[in-house]
mmCIF entry with sequence, helices, sheets and N, C-alpha, C, O atoms, coordinates in Angstrom:
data_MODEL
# 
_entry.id   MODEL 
# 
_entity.id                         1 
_entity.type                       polymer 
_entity.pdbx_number_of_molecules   1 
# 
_entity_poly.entity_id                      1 
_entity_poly.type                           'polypeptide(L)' 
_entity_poly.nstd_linkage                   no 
_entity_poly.nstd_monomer                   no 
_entity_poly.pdbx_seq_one_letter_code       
;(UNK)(UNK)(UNK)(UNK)(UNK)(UNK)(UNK)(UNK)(UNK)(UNK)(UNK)(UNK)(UNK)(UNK)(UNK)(UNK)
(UNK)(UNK)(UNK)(UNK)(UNK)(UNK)(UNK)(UNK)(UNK)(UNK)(UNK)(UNK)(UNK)(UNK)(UNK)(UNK)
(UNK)(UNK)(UNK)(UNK)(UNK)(UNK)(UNK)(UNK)(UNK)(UNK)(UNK)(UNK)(UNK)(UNK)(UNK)(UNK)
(UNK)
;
_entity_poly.pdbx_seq_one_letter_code_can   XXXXXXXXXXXXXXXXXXXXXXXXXXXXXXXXXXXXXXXXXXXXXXXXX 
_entity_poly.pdbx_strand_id                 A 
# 
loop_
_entity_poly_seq.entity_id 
_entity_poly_seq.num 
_entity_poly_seq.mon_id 
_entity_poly_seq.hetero 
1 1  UNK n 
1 2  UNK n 
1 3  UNK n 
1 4  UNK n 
1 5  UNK n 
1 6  UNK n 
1 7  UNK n 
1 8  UNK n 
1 9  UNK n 
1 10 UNK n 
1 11 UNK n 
1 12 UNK n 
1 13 UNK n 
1 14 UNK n 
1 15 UNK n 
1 16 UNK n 
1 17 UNK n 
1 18 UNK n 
1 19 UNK n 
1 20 UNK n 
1 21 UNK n 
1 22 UNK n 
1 23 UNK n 
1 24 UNK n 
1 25 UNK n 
1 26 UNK n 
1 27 UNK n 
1 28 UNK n 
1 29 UNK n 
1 30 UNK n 
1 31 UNK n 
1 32 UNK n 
1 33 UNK n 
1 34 UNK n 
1 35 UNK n 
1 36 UNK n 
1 37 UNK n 
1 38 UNK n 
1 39 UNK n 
1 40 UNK n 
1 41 UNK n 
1 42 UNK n 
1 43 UNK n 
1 44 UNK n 
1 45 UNK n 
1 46 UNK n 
1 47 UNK n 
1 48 UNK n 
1 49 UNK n 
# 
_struct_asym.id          A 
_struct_asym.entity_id   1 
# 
loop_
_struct_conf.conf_type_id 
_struct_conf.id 
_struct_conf.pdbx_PDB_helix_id 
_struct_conf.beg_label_comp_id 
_struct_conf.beg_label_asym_id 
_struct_conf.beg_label_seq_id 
_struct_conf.pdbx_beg_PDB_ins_code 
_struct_conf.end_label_comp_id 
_struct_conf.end_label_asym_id 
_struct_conf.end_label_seq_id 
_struct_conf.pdbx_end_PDB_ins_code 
_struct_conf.beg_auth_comp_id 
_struct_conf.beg_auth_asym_id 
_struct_conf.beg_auth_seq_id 
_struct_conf.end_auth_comp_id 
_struct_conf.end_auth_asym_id 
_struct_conf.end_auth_seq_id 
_struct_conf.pdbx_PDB_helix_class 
_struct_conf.details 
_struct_conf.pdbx_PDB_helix_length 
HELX_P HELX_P1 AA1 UNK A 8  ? UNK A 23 ? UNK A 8  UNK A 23 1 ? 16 
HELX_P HELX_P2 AA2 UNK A 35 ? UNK A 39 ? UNK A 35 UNK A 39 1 ? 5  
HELX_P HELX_P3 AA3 UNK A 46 ? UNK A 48 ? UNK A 46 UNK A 48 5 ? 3  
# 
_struct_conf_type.id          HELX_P 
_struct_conf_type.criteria    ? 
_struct_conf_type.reference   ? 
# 
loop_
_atom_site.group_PDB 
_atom_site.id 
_atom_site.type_symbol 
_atom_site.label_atom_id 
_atom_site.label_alt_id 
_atom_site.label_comp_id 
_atom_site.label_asym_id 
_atom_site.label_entity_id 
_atom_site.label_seq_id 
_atom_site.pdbx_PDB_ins_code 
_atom_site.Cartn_x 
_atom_site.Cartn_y 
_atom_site.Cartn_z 
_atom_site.occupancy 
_atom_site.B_iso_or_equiv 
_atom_site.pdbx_formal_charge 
_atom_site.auth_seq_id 
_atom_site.auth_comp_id 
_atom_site.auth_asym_id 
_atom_site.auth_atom_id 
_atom_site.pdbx_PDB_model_num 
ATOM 1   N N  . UNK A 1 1  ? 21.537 261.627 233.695 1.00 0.00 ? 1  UNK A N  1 
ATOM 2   C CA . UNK A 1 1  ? 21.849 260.918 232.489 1.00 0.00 ? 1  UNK A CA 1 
ATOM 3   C C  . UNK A 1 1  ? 22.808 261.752 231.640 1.00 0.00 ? 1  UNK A C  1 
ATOM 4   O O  . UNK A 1 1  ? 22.466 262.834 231.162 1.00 0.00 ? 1  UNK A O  1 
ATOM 5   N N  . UNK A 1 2  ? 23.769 261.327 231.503 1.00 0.00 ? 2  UNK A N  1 
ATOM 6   C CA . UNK A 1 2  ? 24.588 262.013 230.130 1.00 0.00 ? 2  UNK A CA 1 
ATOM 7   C C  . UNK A 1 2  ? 24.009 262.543 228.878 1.00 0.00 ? 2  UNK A C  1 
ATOM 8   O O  . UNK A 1 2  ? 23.007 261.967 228.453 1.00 0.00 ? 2  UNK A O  1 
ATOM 9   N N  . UNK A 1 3  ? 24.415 263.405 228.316 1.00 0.00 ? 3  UNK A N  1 
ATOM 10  C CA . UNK A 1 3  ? 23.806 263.907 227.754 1.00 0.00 ? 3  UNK A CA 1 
ATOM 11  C C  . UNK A 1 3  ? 23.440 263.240 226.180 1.00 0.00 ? 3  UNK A C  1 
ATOM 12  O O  . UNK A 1 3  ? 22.421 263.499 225.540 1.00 0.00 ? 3  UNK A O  1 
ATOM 13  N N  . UNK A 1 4  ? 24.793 262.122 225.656 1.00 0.00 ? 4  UNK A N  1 
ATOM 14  C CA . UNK A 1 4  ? 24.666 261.142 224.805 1.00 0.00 ? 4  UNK A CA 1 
ATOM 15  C C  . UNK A 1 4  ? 23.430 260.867 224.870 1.00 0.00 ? 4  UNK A C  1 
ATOM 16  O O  . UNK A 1 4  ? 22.899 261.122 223.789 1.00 0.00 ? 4  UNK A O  1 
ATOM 17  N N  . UNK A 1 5  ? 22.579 260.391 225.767 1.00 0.00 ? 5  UNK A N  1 
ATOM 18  C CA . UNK A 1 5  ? 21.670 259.513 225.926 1.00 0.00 ? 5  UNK A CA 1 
ATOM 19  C C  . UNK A 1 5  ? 20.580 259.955 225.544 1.00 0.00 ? 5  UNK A C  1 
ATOM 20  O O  . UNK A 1 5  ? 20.123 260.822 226.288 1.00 0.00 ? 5  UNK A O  1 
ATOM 21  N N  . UNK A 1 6  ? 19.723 259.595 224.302 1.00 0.00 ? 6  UNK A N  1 
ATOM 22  C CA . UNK A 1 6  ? 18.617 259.947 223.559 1.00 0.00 ? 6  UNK A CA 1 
ATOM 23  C C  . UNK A 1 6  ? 17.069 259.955 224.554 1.00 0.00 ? 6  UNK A C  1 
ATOM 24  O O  . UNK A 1 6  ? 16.034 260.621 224.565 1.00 0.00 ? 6  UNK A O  1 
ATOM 25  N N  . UNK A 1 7  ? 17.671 258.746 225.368 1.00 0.00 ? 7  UNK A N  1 
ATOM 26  C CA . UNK A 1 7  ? 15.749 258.552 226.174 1.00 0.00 ? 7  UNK A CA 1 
ATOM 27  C C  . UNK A 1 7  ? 16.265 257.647 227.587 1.00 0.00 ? 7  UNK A C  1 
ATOM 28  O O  . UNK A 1 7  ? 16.801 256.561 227.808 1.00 0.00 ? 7  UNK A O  1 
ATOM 29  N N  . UNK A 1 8  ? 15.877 258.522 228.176 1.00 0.00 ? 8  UNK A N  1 
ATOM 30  C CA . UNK A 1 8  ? 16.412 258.549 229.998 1.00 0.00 ? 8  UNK A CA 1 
ATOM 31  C C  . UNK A 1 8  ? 15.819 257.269 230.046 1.00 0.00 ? 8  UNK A C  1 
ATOM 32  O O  . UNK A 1 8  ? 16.672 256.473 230.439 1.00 0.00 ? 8  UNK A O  1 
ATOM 33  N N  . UNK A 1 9  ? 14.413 256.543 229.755 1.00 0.00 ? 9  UNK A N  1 
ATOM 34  C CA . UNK A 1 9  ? 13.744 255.627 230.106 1.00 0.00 ? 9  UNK A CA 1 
ATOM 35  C C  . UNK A 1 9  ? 14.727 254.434 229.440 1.00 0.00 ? 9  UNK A C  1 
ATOM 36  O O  . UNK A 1 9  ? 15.232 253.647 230.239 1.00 0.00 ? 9  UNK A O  1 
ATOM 37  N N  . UNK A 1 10 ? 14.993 254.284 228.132 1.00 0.00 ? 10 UNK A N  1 
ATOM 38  C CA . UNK A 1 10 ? 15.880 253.095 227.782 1.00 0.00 ? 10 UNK A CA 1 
ATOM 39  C C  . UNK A 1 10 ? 17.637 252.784 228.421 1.00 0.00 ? 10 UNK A C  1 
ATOM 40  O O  . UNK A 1 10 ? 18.138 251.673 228.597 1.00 0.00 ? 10 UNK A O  1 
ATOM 41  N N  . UNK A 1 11 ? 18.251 254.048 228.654 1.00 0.00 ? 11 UNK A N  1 
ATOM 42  C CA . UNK A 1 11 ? 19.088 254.077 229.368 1.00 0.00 ? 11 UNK A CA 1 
ATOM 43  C C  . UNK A 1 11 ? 19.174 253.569 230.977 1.00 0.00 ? 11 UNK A C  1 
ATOM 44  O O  . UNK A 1 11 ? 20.228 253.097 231.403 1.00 0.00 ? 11 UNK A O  1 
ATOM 45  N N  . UNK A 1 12 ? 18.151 253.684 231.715 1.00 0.00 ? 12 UNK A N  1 
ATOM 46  C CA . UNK A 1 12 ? 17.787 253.226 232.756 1.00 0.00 ? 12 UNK A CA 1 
ATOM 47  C C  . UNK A 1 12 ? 17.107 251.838 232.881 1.00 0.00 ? 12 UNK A C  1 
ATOM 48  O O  . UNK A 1 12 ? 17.085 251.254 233.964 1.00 0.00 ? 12 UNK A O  1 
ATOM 49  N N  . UNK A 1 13 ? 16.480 251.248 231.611 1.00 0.00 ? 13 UNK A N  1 
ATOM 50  C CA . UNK A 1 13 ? 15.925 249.827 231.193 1.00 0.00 ? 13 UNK A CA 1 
ATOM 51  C C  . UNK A 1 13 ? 17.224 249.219 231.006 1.00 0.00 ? 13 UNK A C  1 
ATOM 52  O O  . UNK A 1 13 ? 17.557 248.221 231.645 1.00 0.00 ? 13 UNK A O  1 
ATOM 53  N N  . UNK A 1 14 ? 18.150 249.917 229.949 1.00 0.00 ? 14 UNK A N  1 
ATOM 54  C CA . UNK A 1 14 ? 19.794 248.873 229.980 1.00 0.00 ? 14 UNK A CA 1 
ATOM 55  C C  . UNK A 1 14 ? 20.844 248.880 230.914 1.00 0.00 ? 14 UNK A C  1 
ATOM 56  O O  . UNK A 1 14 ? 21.747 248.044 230.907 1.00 0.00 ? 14 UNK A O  1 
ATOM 57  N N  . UNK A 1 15 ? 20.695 250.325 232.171 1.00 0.00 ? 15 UNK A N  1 
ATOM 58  C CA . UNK A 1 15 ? 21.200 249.353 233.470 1.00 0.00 ? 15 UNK A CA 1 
ATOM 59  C C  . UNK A 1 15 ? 20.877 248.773 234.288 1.00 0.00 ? 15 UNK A C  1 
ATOM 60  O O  . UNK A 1 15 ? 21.638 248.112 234.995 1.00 0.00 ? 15 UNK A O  1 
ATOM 61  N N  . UNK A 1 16 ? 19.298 248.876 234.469 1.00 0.00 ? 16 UNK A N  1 
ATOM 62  C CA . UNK A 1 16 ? 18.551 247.500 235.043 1.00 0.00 ? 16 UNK A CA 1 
ATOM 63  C C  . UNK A 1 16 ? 19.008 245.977 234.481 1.00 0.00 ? 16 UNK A C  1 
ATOM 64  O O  . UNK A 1 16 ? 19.370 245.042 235.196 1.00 0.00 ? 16 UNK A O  1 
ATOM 65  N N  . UNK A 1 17 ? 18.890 245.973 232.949 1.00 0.00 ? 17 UNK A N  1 
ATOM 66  C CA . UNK A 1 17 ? 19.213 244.533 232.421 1.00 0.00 ? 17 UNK A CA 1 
ATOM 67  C C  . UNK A 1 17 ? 21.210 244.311 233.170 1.00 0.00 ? 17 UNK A C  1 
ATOM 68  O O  . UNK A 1 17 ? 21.836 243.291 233.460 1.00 0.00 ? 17 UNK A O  1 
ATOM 69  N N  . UNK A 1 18 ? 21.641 245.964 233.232 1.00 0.00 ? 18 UNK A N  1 
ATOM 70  C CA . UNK A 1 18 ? 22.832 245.385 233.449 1.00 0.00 ? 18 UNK A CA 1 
ATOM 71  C C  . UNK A 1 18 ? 22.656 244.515 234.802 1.00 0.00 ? 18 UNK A C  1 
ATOM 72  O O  . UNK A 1 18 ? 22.886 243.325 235.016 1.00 0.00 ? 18 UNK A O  1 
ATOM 73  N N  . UNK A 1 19 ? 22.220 245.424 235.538 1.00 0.00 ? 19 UNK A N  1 
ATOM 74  C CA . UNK A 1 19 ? 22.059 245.259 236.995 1.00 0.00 ? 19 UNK A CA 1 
ATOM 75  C C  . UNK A 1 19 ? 22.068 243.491 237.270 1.00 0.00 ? 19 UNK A C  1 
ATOM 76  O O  . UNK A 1 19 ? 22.829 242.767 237.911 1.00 0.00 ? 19 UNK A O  1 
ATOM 77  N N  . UNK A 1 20 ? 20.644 243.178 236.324 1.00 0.00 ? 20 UNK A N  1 
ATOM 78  C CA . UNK A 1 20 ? 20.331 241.857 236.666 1.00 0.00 ? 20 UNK A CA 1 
ATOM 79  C C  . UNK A 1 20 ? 21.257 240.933 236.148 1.00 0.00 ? 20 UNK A C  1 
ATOM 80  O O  . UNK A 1 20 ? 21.378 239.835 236.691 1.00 0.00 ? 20 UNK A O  1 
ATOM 81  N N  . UNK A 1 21 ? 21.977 241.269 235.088 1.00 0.00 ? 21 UNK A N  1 
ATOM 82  C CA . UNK A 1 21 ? 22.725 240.139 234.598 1.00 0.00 ? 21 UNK A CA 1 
ATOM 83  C C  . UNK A 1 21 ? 24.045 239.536 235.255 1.00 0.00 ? 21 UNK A C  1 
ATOM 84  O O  . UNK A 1 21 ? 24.485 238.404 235.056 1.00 0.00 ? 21 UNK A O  1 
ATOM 85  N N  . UNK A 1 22 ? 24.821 240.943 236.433 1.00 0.00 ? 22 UNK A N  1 
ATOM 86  C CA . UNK A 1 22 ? 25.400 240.436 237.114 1.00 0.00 ? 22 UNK A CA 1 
ATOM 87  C C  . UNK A 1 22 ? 25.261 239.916 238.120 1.00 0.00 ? 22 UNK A C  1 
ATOM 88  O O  . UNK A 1 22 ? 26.202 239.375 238.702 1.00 0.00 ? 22 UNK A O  1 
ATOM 89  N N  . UNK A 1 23 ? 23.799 239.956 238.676 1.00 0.00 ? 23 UNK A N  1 
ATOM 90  C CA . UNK A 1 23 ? 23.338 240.044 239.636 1.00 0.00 ? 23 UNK A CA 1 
ATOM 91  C C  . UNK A 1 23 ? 22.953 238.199 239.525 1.00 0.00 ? 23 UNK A C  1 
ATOM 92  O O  . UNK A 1 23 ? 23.078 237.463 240.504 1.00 0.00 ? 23 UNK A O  1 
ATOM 93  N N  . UNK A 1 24 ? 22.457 237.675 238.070 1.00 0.00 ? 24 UNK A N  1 
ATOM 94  C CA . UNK A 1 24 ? 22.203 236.730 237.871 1.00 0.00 ? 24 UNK A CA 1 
ATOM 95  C C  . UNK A 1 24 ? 23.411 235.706 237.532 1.00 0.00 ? 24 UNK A C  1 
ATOM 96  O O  . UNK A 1 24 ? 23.085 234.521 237.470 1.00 0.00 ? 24 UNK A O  1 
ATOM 97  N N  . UNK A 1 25 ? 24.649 236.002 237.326 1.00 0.00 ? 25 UNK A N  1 
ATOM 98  C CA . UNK A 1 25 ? 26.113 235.233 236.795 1.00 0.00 ? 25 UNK A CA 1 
ATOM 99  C C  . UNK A 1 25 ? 26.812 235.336 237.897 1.00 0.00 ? 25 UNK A C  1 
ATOM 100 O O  . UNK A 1 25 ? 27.711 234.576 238.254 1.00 0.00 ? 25 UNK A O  1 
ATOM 101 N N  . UNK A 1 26 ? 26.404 236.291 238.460 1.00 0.00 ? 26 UNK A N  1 
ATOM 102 C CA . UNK A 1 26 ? 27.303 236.858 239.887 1.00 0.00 ? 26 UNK A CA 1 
ATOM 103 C C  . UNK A 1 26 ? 29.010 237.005 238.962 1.00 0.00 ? 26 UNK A C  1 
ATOM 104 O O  . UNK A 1 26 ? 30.070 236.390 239.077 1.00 0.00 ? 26 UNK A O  1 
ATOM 105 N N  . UNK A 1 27 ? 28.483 238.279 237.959 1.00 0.00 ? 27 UNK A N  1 
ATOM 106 C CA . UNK A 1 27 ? 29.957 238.752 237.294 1.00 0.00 ? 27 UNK A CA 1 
ATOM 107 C C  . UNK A 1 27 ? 30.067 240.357 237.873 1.00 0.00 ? 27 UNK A C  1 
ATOM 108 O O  . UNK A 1 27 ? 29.396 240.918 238.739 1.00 0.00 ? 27 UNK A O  1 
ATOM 109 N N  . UNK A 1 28 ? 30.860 240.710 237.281 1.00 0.00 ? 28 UNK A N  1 
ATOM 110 C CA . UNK A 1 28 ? 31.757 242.322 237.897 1.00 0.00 ? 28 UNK A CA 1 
ATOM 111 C C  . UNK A 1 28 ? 31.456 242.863 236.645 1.00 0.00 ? 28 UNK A C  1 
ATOM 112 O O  . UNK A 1 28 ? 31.563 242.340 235.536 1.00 0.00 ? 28 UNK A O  1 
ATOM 113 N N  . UNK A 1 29 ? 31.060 243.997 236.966 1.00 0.00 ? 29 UNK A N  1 
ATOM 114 C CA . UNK A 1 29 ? 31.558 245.100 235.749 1.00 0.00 ? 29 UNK A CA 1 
ATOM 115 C C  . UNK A 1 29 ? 32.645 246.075 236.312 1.00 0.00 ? 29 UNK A C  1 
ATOM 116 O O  . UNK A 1 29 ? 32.878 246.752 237.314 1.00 0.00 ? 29 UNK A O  1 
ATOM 117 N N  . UNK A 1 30 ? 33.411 245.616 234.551 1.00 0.00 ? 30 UNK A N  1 
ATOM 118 C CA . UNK A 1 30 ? 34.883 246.626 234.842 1.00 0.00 ? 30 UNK A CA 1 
ATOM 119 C C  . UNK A 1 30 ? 34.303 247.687 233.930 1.00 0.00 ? 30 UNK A C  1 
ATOM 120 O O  . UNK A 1 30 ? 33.508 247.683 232.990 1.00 0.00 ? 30 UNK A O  1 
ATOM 121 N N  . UNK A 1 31 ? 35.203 248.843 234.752 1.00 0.00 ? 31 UNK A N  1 
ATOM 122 C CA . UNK A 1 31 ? 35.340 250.176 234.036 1.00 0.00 ? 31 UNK A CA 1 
ATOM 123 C C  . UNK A 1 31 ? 36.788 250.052 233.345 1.00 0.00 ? 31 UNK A C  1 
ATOM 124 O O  . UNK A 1 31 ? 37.881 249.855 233.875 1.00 0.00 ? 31 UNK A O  1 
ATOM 125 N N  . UNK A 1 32 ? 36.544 250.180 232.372 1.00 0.00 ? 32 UNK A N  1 
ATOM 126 C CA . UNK A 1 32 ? 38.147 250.629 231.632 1.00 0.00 ? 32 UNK A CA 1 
ATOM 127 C C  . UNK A 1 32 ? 38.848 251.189 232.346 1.00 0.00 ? 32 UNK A C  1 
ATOM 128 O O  . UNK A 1 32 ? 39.682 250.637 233.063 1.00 0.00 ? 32 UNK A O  1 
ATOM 129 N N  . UNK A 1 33 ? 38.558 252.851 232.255 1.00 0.00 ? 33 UNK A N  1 
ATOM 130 C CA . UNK A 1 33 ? 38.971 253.729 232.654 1.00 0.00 ? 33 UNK A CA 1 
ATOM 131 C C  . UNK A 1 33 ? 39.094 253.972 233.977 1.00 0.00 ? 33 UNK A C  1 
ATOM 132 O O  . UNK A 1 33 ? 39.547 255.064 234.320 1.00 0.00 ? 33 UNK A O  1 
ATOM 133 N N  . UNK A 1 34 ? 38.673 252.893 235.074 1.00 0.00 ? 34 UNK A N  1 
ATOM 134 C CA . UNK A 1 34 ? 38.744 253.440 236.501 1.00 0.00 ? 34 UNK A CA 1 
ATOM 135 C C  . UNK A 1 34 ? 40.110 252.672 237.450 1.00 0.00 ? 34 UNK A C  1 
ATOM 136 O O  . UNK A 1 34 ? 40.109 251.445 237.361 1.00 0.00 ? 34 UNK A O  1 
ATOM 137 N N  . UNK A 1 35 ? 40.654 252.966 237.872 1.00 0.00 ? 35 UNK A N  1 
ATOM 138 C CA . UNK A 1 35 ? 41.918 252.489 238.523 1.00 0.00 ? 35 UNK A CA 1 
ATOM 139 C C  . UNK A 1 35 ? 41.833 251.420 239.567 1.00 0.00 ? 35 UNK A C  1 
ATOM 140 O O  . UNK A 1 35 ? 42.706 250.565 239.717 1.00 0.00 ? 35 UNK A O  1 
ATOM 141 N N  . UNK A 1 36 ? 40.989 251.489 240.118 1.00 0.00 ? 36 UNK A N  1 
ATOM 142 C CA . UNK A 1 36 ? 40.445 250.500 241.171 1.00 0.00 ? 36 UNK A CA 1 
ATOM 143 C C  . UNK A 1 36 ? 40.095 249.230 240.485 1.00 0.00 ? 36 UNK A C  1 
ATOM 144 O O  . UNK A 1 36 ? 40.613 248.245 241.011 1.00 0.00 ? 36 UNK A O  1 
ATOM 145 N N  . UNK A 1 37 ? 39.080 248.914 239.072 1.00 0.00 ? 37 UNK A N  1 
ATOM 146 C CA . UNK A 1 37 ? 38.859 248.235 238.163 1.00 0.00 ? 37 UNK A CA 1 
ATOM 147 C C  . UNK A 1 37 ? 39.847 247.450 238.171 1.00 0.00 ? 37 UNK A C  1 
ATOM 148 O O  . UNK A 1 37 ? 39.880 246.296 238.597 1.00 0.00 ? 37 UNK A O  1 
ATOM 149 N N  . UNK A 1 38 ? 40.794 248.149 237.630 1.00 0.00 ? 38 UNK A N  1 
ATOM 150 C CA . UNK A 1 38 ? 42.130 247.811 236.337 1.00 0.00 ? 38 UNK A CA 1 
ATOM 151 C C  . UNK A 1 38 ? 42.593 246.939 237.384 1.00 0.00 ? 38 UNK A C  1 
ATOM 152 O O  . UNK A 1 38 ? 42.445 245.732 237.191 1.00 0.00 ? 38 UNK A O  1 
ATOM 153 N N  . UNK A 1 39 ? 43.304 247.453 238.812 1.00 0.00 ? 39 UNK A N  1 
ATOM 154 C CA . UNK A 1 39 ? 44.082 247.263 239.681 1.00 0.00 ? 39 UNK A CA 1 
ATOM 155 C C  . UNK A 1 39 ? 43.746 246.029 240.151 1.00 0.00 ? 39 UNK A C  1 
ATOM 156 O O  . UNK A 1 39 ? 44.689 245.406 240.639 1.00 0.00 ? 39 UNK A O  1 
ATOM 157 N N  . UNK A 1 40 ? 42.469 245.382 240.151 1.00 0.00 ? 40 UNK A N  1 
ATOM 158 C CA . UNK A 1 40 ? 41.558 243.961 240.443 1.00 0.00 ? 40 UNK A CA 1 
ATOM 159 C C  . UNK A 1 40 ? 41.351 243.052 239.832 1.00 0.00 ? 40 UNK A C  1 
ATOM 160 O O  . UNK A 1 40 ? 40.798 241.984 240.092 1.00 0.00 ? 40 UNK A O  1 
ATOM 161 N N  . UNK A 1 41 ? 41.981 243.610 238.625 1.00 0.00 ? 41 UNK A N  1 
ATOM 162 C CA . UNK A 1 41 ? 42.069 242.241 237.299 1.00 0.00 ? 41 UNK A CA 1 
ATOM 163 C C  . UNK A 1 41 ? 43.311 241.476 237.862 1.00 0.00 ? 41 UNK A C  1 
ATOM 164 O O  . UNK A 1 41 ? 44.135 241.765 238.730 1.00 0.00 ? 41 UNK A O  1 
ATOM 165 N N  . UNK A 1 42 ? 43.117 240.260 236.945 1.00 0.00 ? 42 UNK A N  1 
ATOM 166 C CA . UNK A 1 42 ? 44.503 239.558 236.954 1.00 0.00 ? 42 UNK A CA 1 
ATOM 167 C C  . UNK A 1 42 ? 45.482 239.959 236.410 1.00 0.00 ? 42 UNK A C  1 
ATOM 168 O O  . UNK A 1 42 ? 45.440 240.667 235.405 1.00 0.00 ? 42 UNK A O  1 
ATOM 169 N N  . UNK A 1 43 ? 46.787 239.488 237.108 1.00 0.00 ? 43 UNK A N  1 
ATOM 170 C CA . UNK A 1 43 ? 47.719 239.759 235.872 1.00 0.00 ? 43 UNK A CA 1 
ATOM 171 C C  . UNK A 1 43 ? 47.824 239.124 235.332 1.00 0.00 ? 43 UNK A C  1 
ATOM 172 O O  . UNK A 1 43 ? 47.452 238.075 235.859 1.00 0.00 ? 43 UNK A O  1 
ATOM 173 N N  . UNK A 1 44 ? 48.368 238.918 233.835 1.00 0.00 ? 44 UNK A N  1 
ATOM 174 C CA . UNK A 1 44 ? 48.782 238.562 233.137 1.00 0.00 ? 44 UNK A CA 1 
ATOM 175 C C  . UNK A 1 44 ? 50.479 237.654 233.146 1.00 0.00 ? 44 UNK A C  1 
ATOM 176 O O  . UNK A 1 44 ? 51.557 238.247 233.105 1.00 0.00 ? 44 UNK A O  1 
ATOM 177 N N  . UNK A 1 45 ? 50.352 236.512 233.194 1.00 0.00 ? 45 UNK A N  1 
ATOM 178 C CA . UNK A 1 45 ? 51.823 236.127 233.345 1.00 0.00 ? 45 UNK A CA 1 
ATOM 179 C C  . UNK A 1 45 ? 52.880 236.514 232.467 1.00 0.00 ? 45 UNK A C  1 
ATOM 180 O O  . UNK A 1 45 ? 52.724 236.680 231.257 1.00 0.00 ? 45 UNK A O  1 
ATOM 181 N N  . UNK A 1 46 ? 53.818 236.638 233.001 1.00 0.00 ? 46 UNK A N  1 
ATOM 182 C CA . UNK A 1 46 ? 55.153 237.464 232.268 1.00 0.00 ? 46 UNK A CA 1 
ATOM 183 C C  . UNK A 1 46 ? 55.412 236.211 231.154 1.00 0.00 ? 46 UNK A C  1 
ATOM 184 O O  . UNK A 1 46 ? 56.149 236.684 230.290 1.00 0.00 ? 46 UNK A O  1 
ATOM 185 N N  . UNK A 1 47 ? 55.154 235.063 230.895 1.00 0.00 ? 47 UNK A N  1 
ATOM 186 C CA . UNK A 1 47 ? 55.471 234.612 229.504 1.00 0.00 ? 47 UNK A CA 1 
ATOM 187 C C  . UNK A 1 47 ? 54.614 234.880 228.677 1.00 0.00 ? 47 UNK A C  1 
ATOM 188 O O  . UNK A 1 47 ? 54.800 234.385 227.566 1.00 0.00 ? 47 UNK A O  1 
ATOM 189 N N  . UNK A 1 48 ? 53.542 235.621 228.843 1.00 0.00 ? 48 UNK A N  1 
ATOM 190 C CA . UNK A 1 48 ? 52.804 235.760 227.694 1.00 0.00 ? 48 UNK A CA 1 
ATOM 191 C C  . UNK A 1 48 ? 52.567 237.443 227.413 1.00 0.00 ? 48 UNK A C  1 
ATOM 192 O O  . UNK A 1 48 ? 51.588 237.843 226.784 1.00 0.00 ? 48 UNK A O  1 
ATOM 193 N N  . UNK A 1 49 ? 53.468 238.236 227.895 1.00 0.00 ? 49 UNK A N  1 
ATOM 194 C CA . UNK A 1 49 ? 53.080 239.489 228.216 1.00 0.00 ? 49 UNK A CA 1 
ATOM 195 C C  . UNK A 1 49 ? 54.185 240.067 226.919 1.00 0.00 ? 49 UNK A C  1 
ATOM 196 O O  . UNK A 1 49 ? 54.290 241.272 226.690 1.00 0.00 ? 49 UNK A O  1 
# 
């Protein structure tokens, strides 16, 4: 656990809820910051860019 993280047990309860919620929408979690993420989004069409 990072060290941010006040209580290992609630941190691990909110990526379970994450877990299930994509698990239940059948959605993706993006990382901002990860390149692979980014690279899997859509683009954006050039008239609105």
């Amino acid at each position: 656990m990072p060290d941010f993280n006040r209580s290992r047990g609630e941190a691990l309860a909110s990526m379970g809820r994450i877990r299930r919620i994509l698990r239940n929408t059948q959605g993706r979690l993006v990382i901002q910051h990860e390149p692979r993420d980014i690279a899997a989004m859509p683009r954006i069409p050039a008239y609105l860019d």
